[in-house]
C-alpha positions in Angstrom: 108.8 93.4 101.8 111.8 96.0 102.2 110.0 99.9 101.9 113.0 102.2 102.1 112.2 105.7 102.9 112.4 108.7 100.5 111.1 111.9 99.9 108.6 110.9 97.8 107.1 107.9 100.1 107.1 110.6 103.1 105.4 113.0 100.7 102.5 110.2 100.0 102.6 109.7 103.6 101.7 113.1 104.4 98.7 113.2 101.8 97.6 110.2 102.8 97.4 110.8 106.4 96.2 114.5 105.8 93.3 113.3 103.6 92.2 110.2 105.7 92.0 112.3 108.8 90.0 115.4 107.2 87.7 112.8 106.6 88.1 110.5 110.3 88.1 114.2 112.3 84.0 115.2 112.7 83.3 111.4 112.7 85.4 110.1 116.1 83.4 111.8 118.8 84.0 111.7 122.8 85.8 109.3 123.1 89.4 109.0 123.4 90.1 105.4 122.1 89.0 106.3 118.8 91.0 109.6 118.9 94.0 107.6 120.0 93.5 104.2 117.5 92.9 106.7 114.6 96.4 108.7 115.3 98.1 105.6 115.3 96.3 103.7 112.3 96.1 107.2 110.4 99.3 108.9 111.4 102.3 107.2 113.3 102.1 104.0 111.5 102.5 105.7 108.4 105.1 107.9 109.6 107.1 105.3 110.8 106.8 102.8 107.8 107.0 105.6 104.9 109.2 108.3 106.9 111.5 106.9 109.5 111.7 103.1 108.0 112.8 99.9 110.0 116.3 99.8 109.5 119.0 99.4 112.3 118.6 102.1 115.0 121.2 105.1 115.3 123.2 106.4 118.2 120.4 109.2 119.4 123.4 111.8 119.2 123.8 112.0 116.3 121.6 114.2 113.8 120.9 112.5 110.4 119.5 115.0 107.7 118.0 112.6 105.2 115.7 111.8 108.3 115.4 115.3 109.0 114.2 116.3 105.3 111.8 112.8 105.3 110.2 114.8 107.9 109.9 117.9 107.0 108.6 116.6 103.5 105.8 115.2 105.6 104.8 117.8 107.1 104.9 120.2 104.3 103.0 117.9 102.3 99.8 117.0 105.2 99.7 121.2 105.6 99.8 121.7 101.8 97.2 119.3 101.2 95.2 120.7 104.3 95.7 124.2 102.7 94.1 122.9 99.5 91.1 121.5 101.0 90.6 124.7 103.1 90.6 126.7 99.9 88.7 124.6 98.1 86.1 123.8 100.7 86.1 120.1 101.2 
């Protein structure tokens, strides 16, 4: 299965990751390896799939904006939805 990343997957991404670890964050404790499997289950993964992709990698000198506004769609969208909750109270 070929997932090309957009906007809009990154944007999911972002909620996703935003809403799963609101939930995850009082419930991991002390100890690290739960802190460090629930970043990469809950966060890289997704970012990599849904924001960077898996296609053929690129010299690392050169800048590529679609990458660059991937990004920043997923982070606006994980502090947006934090925002929300704040306000909200959830």
């Amino acid at each position: 299965m070929q997932i090309t990343p957009s906007p809009v997957t990154a944007a999911v991404a972002g909620i996703v990751s935003a809403l799963v670890m609101a939930v995850l964050w009082p419930r991991l404790g002390d100890d690290s390896l739960y802190w460090v499997l629930a970043f990469v289950l809950v966060i890289a993964l997704p970012l990599h799939v849904f924001v960077v992709g898996f296609g053929r990698a690129r010299p690392a000198n050169s800048a590529d904006p679609a990458l660059i506004r991937r990004v920043a769609v997923w982070l606006v969208a994980a502090v947006v939805t934090l925002g929300i909750g704040q306000l909200f109270g959830t």
